[in-house]
C-alpha positions in Angstrom: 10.5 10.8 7.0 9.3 9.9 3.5 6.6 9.9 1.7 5.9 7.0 -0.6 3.4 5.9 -3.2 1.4 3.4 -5.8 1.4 6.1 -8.7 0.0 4.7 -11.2 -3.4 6.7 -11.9 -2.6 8.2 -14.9 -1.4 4.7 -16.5 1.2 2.2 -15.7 4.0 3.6 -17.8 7.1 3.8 -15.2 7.3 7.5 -16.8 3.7 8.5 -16.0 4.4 7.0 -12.6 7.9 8.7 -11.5 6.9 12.7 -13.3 3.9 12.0 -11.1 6.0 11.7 -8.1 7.9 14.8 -9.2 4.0 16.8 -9.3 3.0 15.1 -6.1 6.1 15.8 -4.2 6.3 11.9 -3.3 9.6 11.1 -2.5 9.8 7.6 -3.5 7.8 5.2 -5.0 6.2 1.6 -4.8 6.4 -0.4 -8.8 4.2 -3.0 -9.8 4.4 -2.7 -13.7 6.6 0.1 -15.7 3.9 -0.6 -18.5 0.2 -1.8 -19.5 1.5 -5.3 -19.9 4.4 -5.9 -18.1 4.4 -6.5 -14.1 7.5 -5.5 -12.0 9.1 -9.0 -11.9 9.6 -9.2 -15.7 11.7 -5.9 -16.1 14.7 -6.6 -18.2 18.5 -4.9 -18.4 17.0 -2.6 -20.5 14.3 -1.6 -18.9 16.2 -1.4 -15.6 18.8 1.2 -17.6 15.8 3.5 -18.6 14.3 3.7 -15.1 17.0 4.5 -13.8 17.5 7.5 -16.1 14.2 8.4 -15.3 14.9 8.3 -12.1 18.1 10.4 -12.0 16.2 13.1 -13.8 13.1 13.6 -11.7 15.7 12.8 -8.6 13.5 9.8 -6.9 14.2 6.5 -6.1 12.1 3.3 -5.6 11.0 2.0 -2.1 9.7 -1.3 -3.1 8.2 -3.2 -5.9 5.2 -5.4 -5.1 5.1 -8.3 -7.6 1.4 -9.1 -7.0 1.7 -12.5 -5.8 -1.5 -12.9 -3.9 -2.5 -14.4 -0.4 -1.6 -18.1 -1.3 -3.2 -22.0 0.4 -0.5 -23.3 2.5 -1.6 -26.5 2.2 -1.8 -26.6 -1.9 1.8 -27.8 -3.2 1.5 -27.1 -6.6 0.5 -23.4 -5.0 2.7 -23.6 -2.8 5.4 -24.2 -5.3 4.4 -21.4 -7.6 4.7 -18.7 -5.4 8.3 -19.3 -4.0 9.1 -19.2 -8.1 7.0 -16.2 -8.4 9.0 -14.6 -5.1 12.1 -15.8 -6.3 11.7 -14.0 -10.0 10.2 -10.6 -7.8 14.0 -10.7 -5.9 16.1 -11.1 -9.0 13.9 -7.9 -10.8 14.9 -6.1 -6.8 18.4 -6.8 -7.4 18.8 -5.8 -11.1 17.0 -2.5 -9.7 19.1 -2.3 -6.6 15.6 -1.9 -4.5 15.7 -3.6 -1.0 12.4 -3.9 -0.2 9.9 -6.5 -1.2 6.0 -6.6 -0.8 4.9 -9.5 0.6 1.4 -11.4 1.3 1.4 -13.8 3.4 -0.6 -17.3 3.5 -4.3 -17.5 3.9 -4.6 -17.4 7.4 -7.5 -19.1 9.7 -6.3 -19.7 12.6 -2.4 -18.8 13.5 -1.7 -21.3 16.4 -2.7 -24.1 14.7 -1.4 -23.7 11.3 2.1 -22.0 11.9 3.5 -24.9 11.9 1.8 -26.0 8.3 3.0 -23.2 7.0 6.1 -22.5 7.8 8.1 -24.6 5.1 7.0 -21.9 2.6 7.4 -19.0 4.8 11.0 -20.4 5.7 11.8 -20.7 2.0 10.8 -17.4 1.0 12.4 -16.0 3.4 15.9 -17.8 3.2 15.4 -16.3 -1.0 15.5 -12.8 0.8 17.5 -13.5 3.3 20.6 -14.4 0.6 19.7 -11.7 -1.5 19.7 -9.2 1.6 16.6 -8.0 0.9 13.3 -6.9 3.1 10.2 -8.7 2.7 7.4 -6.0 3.4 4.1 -7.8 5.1 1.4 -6.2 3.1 -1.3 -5.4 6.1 -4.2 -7.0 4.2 -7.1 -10.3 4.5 -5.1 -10.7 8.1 -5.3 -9.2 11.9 -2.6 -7.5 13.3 -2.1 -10.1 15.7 -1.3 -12.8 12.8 1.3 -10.6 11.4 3.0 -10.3 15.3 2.4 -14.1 15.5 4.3 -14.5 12.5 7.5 -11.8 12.8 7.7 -12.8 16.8 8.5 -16.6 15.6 11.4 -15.1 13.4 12.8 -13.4 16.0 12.0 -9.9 14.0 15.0 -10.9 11.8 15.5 -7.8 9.8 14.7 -9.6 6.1 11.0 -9.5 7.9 9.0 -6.4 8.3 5.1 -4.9 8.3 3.7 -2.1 6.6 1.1 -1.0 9.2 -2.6 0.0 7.7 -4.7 1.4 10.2 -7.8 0.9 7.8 -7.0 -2.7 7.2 -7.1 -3.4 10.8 -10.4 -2.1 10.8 -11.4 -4.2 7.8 -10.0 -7.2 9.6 -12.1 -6.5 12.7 -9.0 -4.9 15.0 -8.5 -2.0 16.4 -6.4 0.5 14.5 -5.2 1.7 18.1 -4.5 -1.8 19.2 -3.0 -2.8 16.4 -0.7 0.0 16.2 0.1 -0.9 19.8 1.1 -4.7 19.0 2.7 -3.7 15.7 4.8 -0.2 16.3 7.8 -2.2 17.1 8.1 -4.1 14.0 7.0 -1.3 11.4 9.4 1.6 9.8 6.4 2.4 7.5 2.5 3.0 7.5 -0.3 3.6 5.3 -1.8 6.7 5.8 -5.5 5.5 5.3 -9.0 6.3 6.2 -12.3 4.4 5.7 -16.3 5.5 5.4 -19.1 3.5 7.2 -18.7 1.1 3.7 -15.4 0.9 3.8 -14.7 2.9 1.0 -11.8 5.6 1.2 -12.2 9.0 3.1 -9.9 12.1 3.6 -7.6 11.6 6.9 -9.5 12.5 9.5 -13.0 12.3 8.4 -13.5 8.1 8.4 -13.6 6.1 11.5 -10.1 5.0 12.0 -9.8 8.3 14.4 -6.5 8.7 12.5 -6.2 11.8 14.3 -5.6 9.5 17.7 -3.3 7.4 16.2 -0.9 10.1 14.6 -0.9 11.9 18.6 0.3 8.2 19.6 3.0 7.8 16.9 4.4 11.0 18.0 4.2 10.7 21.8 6.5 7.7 21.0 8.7 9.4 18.1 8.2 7.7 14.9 10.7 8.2 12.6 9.5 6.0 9.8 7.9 6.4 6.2 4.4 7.2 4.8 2.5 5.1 2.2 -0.2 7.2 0.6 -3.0 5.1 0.5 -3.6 3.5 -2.9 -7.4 3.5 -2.7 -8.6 6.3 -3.8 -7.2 5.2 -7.0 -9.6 2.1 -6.7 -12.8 4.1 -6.3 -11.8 6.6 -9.1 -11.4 3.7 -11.3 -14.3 1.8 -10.1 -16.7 1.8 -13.3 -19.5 0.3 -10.9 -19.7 3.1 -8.0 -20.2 5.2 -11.6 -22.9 4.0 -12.9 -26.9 5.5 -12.1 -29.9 3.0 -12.7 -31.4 3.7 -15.7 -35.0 4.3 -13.7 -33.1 6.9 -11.6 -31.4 8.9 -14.8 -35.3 9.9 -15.3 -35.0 12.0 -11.8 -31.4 13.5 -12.5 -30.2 11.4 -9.9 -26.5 11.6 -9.0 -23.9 8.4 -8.6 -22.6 6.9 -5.8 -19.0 8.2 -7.1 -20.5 11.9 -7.6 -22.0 12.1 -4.5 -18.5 10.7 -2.9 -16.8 13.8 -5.2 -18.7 16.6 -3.7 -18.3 15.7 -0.4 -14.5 15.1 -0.6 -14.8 18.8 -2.3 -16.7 20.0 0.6 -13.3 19.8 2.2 -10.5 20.0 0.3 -12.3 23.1 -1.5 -14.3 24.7 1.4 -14.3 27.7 -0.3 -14.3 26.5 -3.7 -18.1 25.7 -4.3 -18.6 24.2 -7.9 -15.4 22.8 -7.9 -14.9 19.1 -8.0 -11.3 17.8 -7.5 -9.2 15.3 -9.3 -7.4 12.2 -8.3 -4.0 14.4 -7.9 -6.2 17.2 -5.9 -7.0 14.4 -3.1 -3.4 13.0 -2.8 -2.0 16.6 -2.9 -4.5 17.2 0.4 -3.5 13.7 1.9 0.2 14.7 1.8 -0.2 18.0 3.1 -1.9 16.7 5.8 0.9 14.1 6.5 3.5 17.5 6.3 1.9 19.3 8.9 0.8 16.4 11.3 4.7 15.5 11.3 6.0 18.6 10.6 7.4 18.0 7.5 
């Protein structure tokens, strides 16, 4: 077992991101940009030479890049037309970088049994890019059910250049189960995101939300999962989240604390019970994420 991450909360240089994976212990990562301004799918040789040096020295590899391509209309051609271009450029940056797998959002999504067929040209052509490139398209778990994403993977015949990464949070967001979901998804996953979820759906420590992680990792070991963990990428969100920040300036008057303060000393509550004044960092909550993920599967 793995564990893999979005690292890129102390900037978007690819260095910042793989000597974080070194402190964090993360064993491999996910890219989206190796700088400020440039995205994964516009890497050059050069680039790909540096990386890899980097990536020698700190001894980590790269699990996926996710080339940002959003959830796309189906029915729009000239959409429709972009993002196979913009799939097709993501799989070219893969190969110079020798990284197999692919993260991949599928089509708006309203209702599955009557627009599979719609769809499906532009699913079949993505997929054929990654199938001749013998790469893994990766579904991202997100603005879909679980039952869409089995839908869709049970139509290919769970060909191997089609997988999910299962979110147990985003099944929530989407109105499923997290249990459920799991259920109708464990066969066609070989990695999850390790997330948690407040009553606002903002992120919490594992174990303290209302996904009832705890449930879900007793069922993934009852049946022997052997696959990867995905930190989950939203803390990152909230820390950078300049409105959760902010205090009206009426309440400034009473010393009144953020929403993002308040969030900070609770999250300290537990990952520094006996710590009182101290408030952790970004690297403080991932480092308590991932040590919970070591001693649920005995890592």
């Amino acid at each position: 077992m793995k564990i893999i991450g979005y690292l890129e909360f102390e900037g978007k240089s690819i260095e910042k991101q793989i000597e974080l994976a070194s402190t964090l212990k993360v064993d491999e990562l996910i890219i989206r940009y190796i700088n400020e301004d440039t995205k994964i799918s516009d890497i050059t040789a050069k680039d790909v030479k540096d990386i890899n040096q980097l990536l020698k020295k700190e001894r980590k590899a790269i699990y996926a890049i996710d080339p940002l391509i959003d959830n796309y209309d189906f029915n729009n051609i000239d959409t429709v037309s972009l993002v196979i271009t913009d799939y097709e450029k993501a799989i070219n940056a893969a190969n110079l970088l020798r990284v197999n797998n692919i993260v991949f959002r599928l089509p708006i999504i309203k209702d599955i049994i009557t627009e599979f067929d719609s769809m499906k040209e532009s699913l079949d052509a993505i997929i054929e890019l990654a199938k001749r490139s013998n790469k893994t398209l990766l579904i991202k778990h997100e603005k879909t059910t679980t039952s869409n994403i089995a839908y869709i993977i049970k139509k290919y015949n769970n060909i191997k250049n089609l997988e999910v990464t299962f979110s147990p949070a985003d099944a929530i967001l989407n109105s499923d189960s997290p249990l459920a979901g799991y259920r109708v998804l464990k066969d066609y996953f070989n990695a999850f995101i390790a997330s948690d979820i407040d009553s606002i759906d903002n992120p919490e420590l594992l174990g303290y939300g209302r996904v009832n992680i705890i449930d879900l990792f007793k069922r993934m070991k009852r049946d022997k999962y052997r696959g990867d963990v995905i930190i989950d990428e939203r803390f990152v969100e909230l820390f950078n989240n300049k409105e959760i920040k902010k205090v009206p300036f009426y309440k400034k008057l009473f010393n009144t604390k953020s929403l993002f303060d308040k969030y900070l000393e609770g999250y300290a509550l537990r990952v520094f019970p006996n710590e009182k004044e101290k408030l952790p960092t970004i690297n403080d909550i991932y480092l308590n994420q991932i040590n919970v993920i070591n001693i649920v599967f005995n890592r």
